[in-house]
C-alpha positions as CSV (number, residue, x, y, z in Angstrom):
1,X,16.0,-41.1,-4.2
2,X,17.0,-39.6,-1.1
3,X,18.7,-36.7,-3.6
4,X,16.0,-35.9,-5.3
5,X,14.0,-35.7,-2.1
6,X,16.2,-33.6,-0.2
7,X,16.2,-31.2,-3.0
8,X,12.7,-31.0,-3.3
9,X,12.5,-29.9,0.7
10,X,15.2,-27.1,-0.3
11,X,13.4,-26.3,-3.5
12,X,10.4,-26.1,-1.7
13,X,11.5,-24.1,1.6
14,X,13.3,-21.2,-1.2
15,X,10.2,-20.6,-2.8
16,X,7.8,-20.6,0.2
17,X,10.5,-17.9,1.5
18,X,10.1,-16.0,-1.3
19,X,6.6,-15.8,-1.2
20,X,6.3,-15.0,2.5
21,X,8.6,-12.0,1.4
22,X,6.1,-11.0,-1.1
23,X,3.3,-11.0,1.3
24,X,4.9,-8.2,3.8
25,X,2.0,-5.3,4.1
26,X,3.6,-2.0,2.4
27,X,2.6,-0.3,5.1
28,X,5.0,-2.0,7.0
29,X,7.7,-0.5,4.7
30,X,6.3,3.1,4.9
31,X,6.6,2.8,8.5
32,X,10.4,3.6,9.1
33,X,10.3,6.3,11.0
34,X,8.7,6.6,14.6
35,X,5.1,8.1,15.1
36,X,4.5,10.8,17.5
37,X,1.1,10.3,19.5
38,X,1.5,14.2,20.5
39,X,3.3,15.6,17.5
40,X,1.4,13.5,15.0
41,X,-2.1,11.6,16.5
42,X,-3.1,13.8,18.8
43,X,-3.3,16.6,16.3
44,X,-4.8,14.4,13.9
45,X,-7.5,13.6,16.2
46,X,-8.4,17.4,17.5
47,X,-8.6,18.3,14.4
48,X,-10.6,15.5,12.5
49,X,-12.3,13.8,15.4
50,X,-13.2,15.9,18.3
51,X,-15.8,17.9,16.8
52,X,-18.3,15.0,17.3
53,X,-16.1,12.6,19.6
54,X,-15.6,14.5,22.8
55,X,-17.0,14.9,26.3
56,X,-20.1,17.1,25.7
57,X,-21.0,15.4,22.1
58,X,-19.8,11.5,22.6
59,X,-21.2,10.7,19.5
60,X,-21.6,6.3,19.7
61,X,-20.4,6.8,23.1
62,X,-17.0,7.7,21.8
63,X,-14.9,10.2,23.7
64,X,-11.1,10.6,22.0
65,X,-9.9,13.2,24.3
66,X,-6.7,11.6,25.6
67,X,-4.1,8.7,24.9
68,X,-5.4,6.0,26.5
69,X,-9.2,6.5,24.9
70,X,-7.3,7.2,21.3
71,X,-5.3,4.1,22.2
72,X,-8.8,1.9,23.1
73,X,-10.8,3.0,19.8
74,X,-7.8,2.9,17.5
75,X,-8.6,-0.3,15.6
76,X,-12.1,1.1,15.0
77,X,-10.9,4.4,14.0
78,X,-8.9,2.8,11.6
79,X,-11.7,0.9,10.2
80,X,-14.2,4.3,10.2
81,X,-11.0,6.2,8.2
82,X,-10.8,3.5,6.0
83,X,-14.8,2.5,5.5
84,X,-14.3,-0.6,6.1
85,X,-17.5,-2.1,7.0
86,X,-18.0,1.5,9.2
87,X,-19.0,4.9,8.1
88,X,-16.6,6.7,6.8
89,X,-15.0,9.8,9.1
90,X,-14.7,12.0,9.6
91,X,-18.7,12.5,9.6
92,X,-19.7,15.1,6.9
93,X,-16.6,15.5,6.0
94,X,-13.8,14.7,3.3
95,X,-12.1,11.4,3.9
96,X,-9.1,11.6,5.4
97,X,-5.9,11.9,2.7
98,X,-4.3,8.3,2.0
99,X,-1.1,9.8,4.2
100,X,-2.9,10.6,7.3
101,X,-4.5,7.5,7.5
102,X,-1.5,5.5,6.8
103,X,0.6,8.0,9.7
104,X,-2.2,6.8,11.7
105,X,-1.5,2.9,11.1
106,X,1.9,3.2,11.2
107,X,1.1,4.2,15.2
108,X,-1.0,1.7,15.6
109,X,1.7,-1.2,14.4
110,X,4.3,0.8,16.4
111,X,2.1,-0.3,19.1
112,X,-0.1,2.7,19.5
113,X,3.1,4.5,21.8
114,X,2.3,7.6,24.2
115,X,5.3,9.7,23.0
């Protein structure tokens, strides 16, 4: 009995592995290479966001003009890029491509870096 038992807890801890390996984000596996905030976000951001998100405009209060505001609103921006819940942005404009917005979530799991 004790067999059969042990086995089970082995049989058991192999498949719930295997699963948990199954459940990995892919945008954790598109993320191998290390996001620039000035190279890559910043850009990004001047050029898609600034328009309406600066400090004349502040459209929603929202002023994206330097690291540490980009770094405070990220989760949200994410959210606006993606629609989720939000209004899509940029406002008036075409959605962002599928590759800038996952450039943009790579920096944000990175941990949203000032590099």
């Amino acid at each position: 009995m004790r067999k059969k038992s042990y086995l089970y807890i082995v049989v058991s801890i192999s498949v719930l592995n295997s699963c948990l390996k199954d459940k990995v984000p892919n945008e954790f596996a598109a993320c191998s290479d290390l996001v620039s905030f000035s190279q890559d976000i910043q850009p990004l951001v001047e050029l898609n966001c600034l328009g309406c998100h600066n400090e004349m405009v502040a459209a929603n209060d929202v002023i994206l003009t330097n690291h540490l505001r980009i770094a405070n609103e990220a989760n949200r921006m994410i959210n606006s890029m993606q629609a989720s819940g939000m209004d899509l942005m940029p406002f008036g404009g075409p959605p962002l491509s599928d590759s800038l917005i996952q450039l943009f979530q790579c920096w944000i799991l990175q941990g949203k870096l000032d590099n």
